[in-house]
C-alpha positions in Angstrom: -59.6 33.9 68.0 -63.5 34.9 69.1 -64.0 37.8 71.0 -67.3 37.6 72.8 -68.8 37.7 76.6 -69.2 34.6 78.4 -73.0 34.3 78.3 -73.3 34.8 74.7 -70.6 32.7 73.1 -71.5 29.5 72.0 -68.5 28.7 70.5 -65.2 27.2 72.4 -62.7 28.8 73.3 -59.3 28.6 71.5 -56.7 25.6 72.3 -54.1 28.8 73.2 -54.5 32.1 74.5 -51.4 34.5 74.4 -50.8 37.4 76.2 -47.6 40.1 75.5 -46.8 42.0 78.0 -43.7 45.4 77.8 -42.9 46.4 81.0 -41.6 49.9 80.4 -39.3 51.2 83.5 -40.4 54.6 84.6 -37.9 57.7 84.6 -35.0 57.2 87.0 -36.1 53.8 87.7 -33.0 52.0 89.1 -31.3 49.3 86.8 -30.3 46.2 88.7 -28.3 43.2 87.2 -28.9 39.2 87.6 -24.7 39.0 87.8 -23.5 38.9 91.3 -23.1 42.2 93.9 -26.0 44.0 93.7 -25.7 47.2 95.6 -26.5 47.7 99.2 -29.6 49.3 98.5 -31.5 46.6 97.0 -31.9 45.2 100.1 -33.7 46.6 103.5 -31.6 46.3 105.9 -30.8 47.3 109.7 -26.9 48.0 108.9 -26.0 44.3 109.2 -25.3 42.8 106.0 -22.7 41.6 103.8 -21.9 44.4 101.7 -21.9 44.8 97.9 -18.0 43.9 97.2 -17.8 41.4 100.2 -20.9 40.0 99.0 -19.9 39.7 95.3 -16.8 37.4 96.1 -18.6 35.2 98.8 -20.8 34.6 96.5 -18.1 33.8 93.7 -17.0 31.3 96.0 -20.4 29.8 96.9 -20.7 28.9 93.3 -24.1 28.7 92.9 -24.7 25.5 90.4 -28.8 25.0 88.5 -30.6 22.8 91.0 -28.5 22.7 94.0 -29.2 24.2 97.7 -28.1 27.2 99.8 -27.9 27.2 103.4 -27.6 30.8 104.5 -27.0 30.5 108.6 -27.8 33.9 110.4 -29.1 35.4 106.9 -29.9 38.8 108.2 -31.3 41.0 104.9 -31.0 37.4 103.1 -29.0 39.4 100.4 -26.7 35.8 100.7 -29.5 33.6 99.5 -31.3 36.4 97.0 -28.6 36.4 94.9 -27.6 32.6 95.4 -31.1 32.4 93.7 -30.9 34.3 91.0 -27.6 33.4 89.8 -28.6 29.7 88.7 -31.8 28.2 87.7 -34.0 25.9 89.7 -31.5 26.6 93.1 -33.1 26.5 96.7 -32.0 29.0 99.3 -32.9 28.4 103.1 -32.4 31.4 105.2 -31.8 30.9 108.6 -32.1 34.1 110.5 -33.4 34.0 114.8 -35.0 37.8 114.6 -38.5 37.5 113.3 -38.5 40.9 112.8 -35.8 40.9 110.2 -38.0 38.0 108.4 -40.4 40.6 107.7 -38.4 42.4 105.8 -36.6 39.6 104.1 -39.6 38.6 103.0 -39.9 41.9 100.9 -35.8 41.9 99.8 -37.0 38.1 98.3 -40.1 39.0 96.1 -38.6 42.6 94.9 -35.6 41.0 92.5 -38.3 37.7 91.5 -36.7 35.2 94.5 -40.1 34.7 96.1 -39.1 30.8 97.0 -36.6 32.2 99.6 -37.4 29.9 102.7 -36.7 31.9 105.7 -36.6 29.7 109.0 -36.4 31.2 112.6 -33.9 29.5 114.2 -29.5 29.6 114.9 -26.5 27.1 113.9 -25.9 24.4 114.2 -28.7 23.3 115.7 -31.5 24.7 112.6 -29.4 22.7 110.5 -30.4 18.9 111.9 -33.8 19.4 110.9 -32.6 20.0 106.9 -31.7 18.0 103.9 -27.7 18.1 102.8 -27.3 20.9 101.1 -24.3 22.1 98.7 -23.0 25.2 99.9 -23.3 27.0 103.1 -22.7 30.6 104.5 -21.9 31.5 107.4 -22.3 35.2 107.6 -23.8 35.6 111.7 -22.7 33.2 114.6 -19.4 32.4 113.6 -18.1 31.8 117.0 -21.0 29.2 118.2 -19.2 26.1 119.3 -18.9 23.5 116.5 -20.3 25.5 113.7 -18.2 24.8 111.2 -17.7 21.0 112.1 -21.0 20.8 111.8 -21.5 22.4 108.5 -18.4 21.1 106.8 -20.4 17.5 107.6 -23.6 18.6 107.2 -22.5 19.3 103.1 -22.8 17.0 100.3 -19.8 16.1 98.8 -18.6 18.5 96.7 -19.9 20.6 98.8 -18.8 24.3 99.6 -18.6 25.9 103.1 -17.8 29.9 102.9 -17.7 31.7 106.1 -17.0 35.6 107.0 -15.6 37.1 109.9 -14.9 41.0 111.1 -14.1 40.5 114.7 -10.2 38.9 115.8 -12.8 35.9 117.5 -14.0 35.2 114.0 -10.9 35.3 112.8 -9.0 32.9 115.2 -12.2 30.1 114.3 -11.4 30.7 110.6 -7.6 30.2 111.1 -8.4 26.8 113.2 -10.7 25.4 111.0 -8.6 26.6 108.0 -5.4 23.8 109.3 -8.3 21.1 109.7 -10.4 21.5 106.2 -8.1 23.4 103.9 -9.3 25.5 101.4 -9.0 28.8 100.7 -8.4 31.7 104.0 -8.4 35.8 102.6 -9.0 38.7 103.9 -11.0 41.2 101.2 -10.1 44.8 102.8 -11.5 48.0 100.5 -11.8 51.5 100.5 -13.6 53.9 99.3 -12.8 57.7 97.9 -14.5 60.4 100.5 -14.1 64.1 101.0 -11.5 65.2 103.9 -12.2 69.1 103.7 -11.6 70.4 100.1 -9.7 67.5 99.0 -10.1 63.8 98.7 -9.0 60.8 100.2 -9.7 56.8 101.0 -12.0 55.9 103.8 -11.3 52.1 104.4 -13.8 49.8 105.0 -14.5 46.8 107.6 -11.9 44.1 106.0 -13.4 40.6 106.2 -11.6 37.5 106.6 -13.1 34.8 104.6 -12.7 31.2 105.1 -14.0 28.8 102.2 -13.2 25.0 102.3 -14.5 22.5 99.9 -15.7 19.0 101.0 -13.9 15.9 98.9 
């Protein structure tokens, strides 16, 4: 391959240029996986988020396929459809979040882990989702109670489809248990704890439990 500056080679240029590139980590750099569950910190957040091990199994039932499309309604941090992305190739992640302010900072949580193609649209369900193509799983992490949420995603989905929705409050829960007779699927509630200091010894702390519905369309 020539080496020379612009104005003085005559020559052309070669057919292929390659370039190698090591990207070496710097001391105490942290080490984050592409499996599912990153932890809490990865993401900026205000406090409102699905956390790590929450997040781990809702997206174990999201099943994120190569090629097909997320829906994530009231996406807050857009951990949902961050991870959704880099789980499969080629996937497409909408997050649908109404506080612009949290968009700013979503917009950083995407383009940190290499999900830059995060689509982040101002707006609350059901009615941002009438304006969208058919997607093949949705979350529903914020606005749970909103009348006809779920309806309207369970027929919103292609079919095949996956709807997985999360709840903390008893008003959550009851829309979860009603929709759960309708559509079927799967309704659990994913309670942890975690070891914290109570004076000079040790004990669990228990965490929010979450109820999570997740029905599959035929």
């Amino acid at each position: 391959m020539k080496s020379c500056v612009a104005k003085e080679c005559s020559g052309k240029a070669a057919a292929l240029n390659t370039i190698t590139i090591e990207a070496i980590p710097i001391p105490d750099a942290p080490v984050l996986s592409r499996t599912l569950g990153l932890p809490d910190s990865a993401f900026r957040h205000d406090g409102k988020m699905a956390k790590q091990k929450v997040r781990a199994v809702t997206l174990a039932k999201l099943i994120p396929v190569p090629g097909q499309t997320l829906q994530d309604i009231g996406a807050r941090s857009g951990s949902i459809g961050i991870e959704w992305s880099q789980s499969a190739r080629n996937t497409g992640a909408f997050a649908i979040e109404p506080l612009e302010k949290r968009h700013v900072s979503n917009r950083g949580n995407a383009a940190a882990p290499g999900t830059p193609k995060l689509q982040l649209i101002a707006g609350k369900g059901p009615e941002a989702l009438f304006n969208l193509s058919q997607p093949n799983a949705i979350f529903v992490g914020g606005g749970l109670t909103s009348a006809g949420i779920l309806k309207t995603c369970f027929e919103a989905l292609r079919s095949g489809g996956r709807v997985v929705a999360n709840a903390v409050t008893l008003e959550g829960e009851l829309v979860l248990a009603e929709r759960w007779k309708k559509f079927g699927g799967e309704l659990s509630r994913i309670a942890t704890s975690r070891a914290d200091s109570i004076g000079s010894l040790t004990s669990w702390r228990p965490l929010m439990p979450a109820t999570q519905g997740s029905p599959v369309k035929s």
